[in-house]
Structures are given as structure tokens and as C-alpha cells.
C-alpha positions as CSV (number, residue, x, y, z in Angstrom):
1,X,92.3,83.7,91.9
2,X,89.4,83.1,94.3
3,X,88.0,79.8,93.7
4,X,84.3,79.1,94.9
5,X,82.4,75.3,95.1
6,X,79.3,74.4,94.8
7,X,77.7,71.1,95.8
8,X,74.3,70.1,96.7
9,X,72.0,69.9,93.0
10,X,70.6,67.0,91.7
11,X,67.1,65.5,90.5
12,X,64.0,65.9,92.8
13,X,60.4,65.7,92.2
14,X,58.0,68.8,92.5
15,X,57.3,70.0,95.6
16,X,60.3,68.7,97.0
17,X,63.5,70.3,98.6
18,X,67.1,70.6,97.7
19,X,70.0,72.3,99.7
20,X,73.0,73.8,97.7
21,X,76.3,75.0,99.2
22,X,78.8,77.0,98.0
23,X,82.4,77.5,99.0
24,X,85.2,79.6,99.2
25,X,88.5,78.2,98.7
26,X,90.6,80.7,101.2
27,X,89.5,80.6,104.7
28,X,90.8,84.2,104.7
29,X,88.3,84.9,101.6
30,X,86.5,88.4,102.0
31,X,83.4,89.5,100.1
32,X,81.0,92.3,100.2
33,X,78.2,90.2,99.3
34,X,77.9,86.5,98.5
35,X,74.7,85.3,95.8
36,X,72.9,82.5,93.8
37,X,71.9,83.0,90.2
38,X,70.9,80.6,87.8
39,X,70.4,80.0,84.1
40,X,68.0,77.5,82.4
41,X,68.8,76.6,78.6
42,X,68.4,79.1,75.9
43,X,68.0,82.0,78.6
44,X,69.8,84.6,80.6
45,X,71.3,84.5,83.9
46,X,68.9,85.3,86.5
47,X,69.3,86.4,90.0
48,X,68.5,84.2,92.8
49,X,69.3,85.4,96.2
50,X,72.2,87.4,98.1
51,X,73.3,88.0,101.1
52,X,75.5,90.3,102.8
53,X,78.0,89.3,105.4
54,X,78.4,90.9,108.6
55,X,74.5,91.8,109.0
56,X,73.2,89.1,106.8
57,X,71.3,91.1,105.4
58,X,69.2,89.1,102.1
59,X,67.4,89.8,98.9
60,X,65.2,87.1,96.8
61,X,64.6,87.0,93.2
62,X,60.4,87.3,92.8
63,X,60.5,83.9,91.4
64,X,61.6,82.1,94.7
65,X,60.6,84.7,97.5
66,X,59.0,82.7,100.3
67,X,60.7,79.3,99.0
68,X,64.2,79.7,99.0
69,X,66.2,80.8,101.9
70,X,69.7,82.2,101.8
71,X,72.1,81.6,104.6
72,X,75.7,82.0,105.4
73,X,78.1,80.7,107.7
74,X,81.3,83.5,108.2
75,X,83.5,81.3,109.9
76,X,83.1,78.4,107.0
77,X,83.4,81.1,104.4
78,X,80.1,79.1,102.9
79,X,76.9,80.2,101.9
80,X,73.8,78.0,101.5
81,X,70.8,78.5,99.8
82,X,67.7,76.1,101.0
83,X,65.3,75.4,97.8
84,X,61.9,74.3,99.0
85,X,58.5,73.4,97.3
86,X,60.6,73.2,93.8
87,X,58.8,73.2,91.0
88,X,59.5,72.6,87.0
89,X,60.3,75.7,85.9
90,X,63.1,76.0,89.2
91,X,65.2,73.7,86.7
92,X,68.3,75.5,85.8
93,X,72.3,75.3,86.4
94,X,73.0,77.3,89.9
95,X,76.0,79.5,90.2
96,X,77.0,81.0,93.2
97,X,79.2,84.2,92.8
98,X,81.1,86.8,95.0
99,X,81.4,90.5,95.2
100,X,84.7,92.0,96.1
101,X,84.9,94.5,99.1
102,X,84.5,98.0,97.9
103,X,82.0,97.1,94.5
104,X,78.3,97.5,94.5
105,X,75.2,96.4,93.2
106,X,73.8,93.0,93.7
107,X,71.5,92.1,91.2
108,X,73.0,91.5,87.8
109,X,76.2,89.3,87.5
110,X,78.4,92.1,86.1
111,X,78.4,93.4,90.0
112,X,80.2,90.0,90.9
113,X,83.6,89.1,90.1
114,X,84.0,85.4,91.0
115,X,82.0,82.4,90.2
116,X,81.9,78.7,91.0
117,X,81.1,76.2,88.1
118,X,77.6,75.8,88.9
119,X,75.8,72.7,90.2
120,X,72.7,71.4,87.7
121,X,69.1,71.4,89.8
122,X,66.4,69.5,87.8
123,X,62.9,69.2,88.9
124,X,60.6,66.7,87.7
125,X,56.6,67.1,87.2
């Protein structure tokens, strides 16, 4: 079973920045698509960001376009997803997920079929 780690949340004031980084436990891992989603308390798991390997290739949730940046790093087997100007309502526990070769979709978490354990991001006003 494909294990993925995330590290990189934590507390940080409004406006501020966090970095998260999420990775894969086989350096021979292979994915068709590598993404962040997120869930606050009390509400459902909402999509982040994705990227696809090999063309890098990214999408954004409408709540973070133009403040969150999604990267990748093939030879690390690690994705990264750069969180800036943060605000309140950014607070949530981050998963980052993986879609095997061969699936599609990218958008709901039923298209992916491994997680990490997520990594808490609190933003303070």
C-alpha cells in the first residue's frame, strides 16, 4: 500500500504564508495526478489544487486561485503546495491524495485512491 506524507502545517497569522509538502513513500511511486484537498470541521472535503505529472499541468479550487501555488518535484516523488496571503476561513486539515495511472477525474476525492493523514493549517485573525 502506497503511503503518502505530509508535513509543513501549523499556526500563522492572516496574510501570512505556509508551505506544505507531501510525499510518496516509493521512489518508484507512479501517479496520474497528484492533489491537495482540505476539510474544515463540520464540512465536506473540498478540493484544493492538482497537478499532473509529466506536463505539470494544474488546477485550483476558486477559493485559493491566485494564492496558492501547486508544484511538483518528479524525481523526489513530492508535491508542494505554497499557501500565501492565508486568511481565517483557509483553516482546515490538508490531505494530499494520489490518482493511480489509468483513472480519471480530478476534482472529487472518490477519483483518488491514496491519501496521507493530513497536516492541520490554522490561521489566526
Amino acid at each position: 500500500q502506497e503511503q503518502l506524507v505530509e508535513t509543513g502545517g501549523g499556526l500563522v497569522q492572516a496574510g501570512g504564508s505556509l508551505r506544505l509538502s507531501c510525499a510518496a513513500s516509493r521512489r518508484s511511486f507512479t501517479s496520474s495526478a497528484m492533489g491537495w484537498f482540505r476539510q474544515a470541521p463540520g464540512k465536506e472535503r473540498e478540493f484544493v489544487a492538482v497537478i499532473i505529472p509529466n506536463g505539470d499541468r494544474t488546477y485550483y479550487g476558486d477559493s485559493v486561485e491566485g494564492r496558492f501555488i501547486i508544484s511538483g518535484d518528479n524525481a523526489k516523488n513530492t508535491v508542494y503546495l505554497q499557501m500565501n496571503d492565508l486568511k481565517p476561513e483557509d483553516t482546515a486539515v490538508y490531505y494530499c491524495a494520489a490518482r493511480k495511472p489509468g483513472n480519471w477525474g480530478l476534482f472529487t476525492p472518490a477519483r483518488y485512491d491514496y491519501w496521507g493523514q493530513g497536516t492541520q493549517v490554522t490561521v489566526s485573525s
